[in-house]
N, C-alpha and C positions, 0 to 999 in steps of 0.2 A: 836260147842259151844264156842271156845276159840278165832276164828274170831267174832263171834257176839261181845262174851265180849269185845275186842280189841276193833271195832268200836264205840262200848257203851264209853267205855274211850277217846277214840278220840273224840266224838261227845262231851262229856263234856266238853273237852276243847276247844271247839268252829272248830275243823276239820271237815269238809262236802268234800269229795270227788266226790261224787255223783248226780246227779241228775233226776229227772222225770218230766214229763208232765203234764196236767190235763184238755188239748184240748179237748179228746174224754172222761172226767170223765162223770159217769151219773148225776149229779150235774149241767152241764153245763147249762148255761141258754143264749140262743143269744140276745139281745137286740135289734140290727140293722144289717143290714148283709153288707158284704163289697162291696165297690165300684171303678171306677177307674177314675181317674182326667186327663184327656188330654190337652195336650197345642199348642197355637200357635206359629208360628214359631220364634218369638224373645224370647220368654222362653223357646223352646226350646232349641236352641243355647245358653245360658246361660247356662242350664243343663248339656248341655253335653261339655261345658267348665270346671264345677265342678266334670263332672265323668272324664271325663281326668286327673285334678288334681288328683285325689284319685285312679288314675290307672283301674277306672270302679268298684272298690271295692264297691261304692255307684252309683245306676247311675237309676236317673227319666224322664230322655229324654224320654223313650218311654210310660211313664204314672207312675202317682203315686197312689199305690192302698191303701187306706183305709182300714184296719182292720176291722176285726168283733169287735162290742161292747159286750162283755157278763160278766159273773158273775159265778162263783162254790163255791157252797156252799159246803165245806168239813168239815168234821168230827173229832175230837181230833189230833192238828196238833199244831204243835211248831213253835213262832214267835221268831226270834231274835232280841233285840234292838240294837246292832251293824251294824245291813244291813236295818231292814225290811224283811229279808229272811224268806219266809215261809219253813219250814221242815215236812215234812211227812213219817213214816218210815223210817227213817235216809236219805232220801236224798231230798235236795233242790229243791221245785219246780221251774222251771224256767221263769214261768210265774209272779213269785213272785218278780222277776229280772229284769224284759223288756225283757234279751234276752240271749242264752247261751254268746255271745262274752261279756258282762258284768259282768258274773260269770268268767270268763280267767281275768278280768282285775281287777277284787278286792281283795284285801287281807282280804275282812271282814268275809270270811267263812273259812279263814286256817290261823285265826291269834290264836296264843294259849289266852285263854282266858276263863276260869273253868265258867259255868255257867250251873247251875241247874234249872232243869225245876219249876216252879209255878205254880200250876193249877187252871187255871179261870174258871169257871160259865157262861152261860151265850153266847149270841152271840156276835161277835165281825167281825171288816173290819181295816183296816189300808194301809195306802199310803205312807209310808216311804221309800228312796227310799235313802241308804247311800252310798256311800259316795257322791255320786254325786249331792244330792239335801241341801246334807249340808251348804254348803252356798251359792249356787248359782242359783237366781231365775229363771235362765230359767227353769232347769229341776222340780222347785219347782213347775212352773206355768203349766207345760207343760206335766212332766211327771206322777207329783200326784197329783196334785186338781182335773184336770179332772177325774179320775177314781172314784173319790166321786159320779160326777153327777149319775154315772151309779149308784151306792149305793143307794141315796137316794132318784133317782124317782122313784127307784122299792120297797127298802126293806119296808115292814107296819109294821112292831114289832121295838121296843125296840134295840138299838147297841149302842155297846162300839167301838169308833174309838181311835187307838192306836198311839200314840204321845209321842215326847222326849221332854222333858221340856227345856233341853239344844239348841231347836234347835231356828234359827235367830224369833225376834221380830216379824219381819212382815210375817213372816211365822205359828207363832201362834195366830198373828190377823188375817189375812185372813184366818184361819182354823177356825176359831172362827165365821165370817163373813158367811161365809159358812154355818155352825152348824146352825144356828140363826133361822132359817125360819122351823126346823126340829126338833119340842119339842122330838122326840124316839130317837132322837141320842147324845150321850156324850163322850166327852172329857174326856180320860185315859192316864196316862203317864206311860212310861216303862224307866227304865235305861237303860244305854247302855252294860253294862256288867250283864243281865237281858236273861234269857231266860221261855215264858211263852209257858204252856200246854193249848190249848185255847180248850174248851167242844164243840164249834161251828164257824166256820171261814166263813164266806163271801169273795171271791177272785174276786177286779175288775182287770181287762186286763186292760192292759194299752192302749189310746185310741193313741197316738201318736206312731212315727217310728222313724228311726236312723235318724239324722239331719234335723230333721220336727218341726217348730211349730204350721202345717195345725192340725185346731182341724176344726170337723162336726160342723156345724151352730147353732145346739141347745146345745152342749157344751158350745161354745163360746160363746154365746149369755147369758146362763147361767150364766156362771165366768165372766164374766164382768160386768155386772147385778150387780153381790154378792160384788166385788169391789168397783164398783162406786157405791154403796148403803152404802156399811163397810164403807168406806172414804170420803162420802158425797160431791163428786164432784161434783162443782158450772161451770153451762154455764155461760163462758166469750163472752164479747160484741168483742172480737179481737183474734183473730186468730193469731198463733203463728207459726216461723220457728225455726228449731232446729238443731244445731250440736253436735252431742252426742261425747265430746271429751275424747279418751283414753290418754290423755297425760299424766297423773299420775301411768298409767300402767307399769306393767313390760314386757306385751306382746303385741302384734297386732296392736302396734303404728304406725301412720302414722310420718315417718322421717319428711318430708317435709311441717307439719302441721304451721307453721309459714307464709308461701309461702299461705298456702290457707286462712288465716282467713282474709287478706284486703278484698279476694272475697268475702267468707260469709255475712262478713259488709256491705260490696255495695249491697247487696240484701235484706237485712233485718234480716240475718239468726245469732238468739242469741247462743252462745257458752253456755254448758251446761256442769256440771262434776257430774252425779249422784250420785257418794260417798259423794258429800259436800247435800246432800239433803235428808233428812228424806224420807220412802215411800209413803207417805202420798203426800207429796211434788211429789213425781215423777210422780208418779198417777196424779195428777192436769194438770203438768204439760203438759203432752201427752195427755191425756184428753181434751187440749187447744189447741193443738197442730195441724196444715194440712200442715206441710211439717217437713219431719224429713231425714239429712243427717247423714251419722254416719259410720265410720269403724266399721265390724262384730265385737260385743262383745257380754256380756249379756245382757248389758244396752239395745238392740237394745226387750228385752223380754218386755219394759213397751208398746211396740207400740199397744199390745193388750190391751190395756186402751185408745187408741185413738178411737176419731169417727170416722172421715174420713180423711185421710189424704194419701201424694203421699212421698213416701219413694226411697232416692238414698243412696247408702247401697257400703262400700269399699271393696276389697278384696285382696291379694295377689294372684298373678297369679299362685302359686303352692300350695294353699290350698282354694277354691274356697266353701262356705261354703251353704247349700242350706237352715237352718234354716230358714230366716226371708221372704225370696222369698216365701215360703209355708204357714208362717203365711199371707203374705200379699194376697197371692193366696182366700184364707180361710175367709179371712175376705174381700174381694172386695177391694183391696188399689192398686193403680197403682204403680210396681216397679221397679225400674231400678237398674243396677249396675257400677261401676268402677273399671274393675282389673289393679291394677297395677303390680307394678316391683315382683320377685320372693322375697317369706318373709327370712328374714335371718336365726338363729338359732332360735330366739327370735318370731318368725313369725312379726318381724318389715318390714316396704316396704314403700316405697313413691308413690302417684298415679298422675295421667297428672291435674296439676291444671287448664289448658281450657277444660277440657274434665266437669269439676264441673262448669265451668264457664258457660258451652255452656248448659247445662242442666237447670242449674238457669236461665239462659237468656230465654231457651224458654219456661219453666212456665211463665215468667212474660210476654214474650207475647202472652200465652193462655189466663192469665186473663186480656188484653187488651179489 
């Protein structure tokens, strides 16, 4: 009795030790069953340049498998608005997470923090996904929009979808964008120092993996749909090149980025700074877009707004990142890479500017 009580107390103050599963719940619902993506030899080699860097910690050289799409419906279970973390029986489902190593890496389930339960009514799903999706749209685009699709081609009743009103703009317009087409489902907000007793939970999986932004074809095909509808993006009569520049950053700078833009310019290719540009604007812009250069950032997350276009993508040769190679995989985009020199502390690195040069030059004589 006086360990339960203890935990009860901990648990109030926002401590989770614990965790469980809900793979094998009877609840479970598969959607699509998983698959595996094979490559040929020059993605390969890329790949396993990236598992090299990460010591093999990550490594898709030998194929990359797709996840099971599914759904569990559980039963009176506690949402945190500090994580997104589902709770059930006092210990964190991990599914709720992405993945146990994101539970080791967060302090948002053993931060003291007293939050009493609230108990809702009602069915409810949510795609929060903190800290990580808190400002930064890849994981927003990548790790929780998808997991809607799975919600609402399947659920037929009535759902409250759970949402922080604090979180970025364009993340509550494209929540909203989404919504739109889906009269049973509604927008609820939770605070973050909020803990609710939910009567009935819907749990989507999450559709993507560690350093992926390969989504399934009716996903994607889905959330980009819902975007370019949300933001009313206009076919331009002109085709656009892009260099997606980190020079206002504090990290993954290209040194030598001065050196490369007389190239860019001799090709046609316009300098870009996504933080000077509303979403709206970004979306247009990739939208317009069929050639996009760019050092691995986030920025590199609006290419899933693009139609069709060929992407040359920087990297340092000691953190080799497979992100945007999987979305282009995922979506049919032709991708190449550039590693250069080893990143510093900063992951800053300079790359071979004929290596950019000589890639520009033979697009432009394929469209000879």
């Amino acid at each position: 009795m006086l360990k339960k009580a203890f935990f009860r107390l901990l648990h109030a103050f926002g401590y989770y030790f614990r965790y469980t599963s809900v793979l094998h719940h009877p609840g479970r619902q598969t959607l699509a069953t998983s698959y595996v993506l094979r490559f040929n030899e020059e993605e390969t080699t890329f790949l396993e340049q990236s598992a090299a860097s990460f010591n093999y910690a990550i490594d898709y050289s030998l194929g990359y498998r797709q996840k099971e799409q599914y759904l569990v419906r559980l039963q009176d279970v506690e949402l945190l608005g500090n994580s997104g973390a589902v709770v059930q029986e006092g210990s964190l489902i991990v599914e709720s997470v992405f993945e146990v190593s994101r539970l080791a890496k967060s302090n948002a389930f053993k931060t003291p923090d007293p939050m009493l339960p609230r108990y809702k009514q009602g069915v409810y799903t949510s795609v929060l996904h903190l800290p990580w999706a808190d400002h930064n749209n890849f994981h927003w685009f990548f790790d929780c929009l998808p997991r809607l699709y799975l919600v609402l081609q399947t659920v037929q009743e009535p759902i409250k979808v759970i949402m922080r009103r604090d979180m970025a703009a364009y993340q509550l317009q494209t929540l909203a964008f989404v919504l739109r087409d889906y009269p049973l489902a509604e927008m609820v907000y939770i605070g973050r120092h909020e803990k609710w007793q939910l009567e009935e939970f819907i749990l989507p999986g999450f559709i993507t993996n560690t350093q992926s932004g390969y989504l399934p074809s009716e996903a994607g095909a889905w959330l980009r749909d819902k975007v370019w509808r949300g933001y009313s993006v206009q076919q331009s009569s002109r085709k656009k090149r892009l260099y997606i520049s980190r020079a206002a950053a504090k990290t993954r700078r290209v040194l030598n980025e001065q050196e490369l833009l007389p190239v860019l310019a001799r090709y046609g290719v316009e300098v870009v700074r996504a933080e000077e540009l509303s979403y709206q604007q970004q979306v247009q812009l990739f939208f317009d877009a069929d050639v996009v250069v760019a050092p691995h950032g986030a920025g590199l997350t609006n290419l899933l707004f693009a139609g069709q276009c060929q992407v040359l993508e920087f990297h340092p040769a000691n953190l080799i990142k497979t992100h945007y190679f999987l979305l282009c995989k995922g979506l049919g985009f032709r991708y190449s890479a550039v590693v250069g020199t080893a990143g510093d502390t900063l992951e800053n690195y300079t790359v071979d500017v004929r290596q950019v040069e000589q890639w520009l030059g033979q697009l432009e004589q394929e469209r000879l």
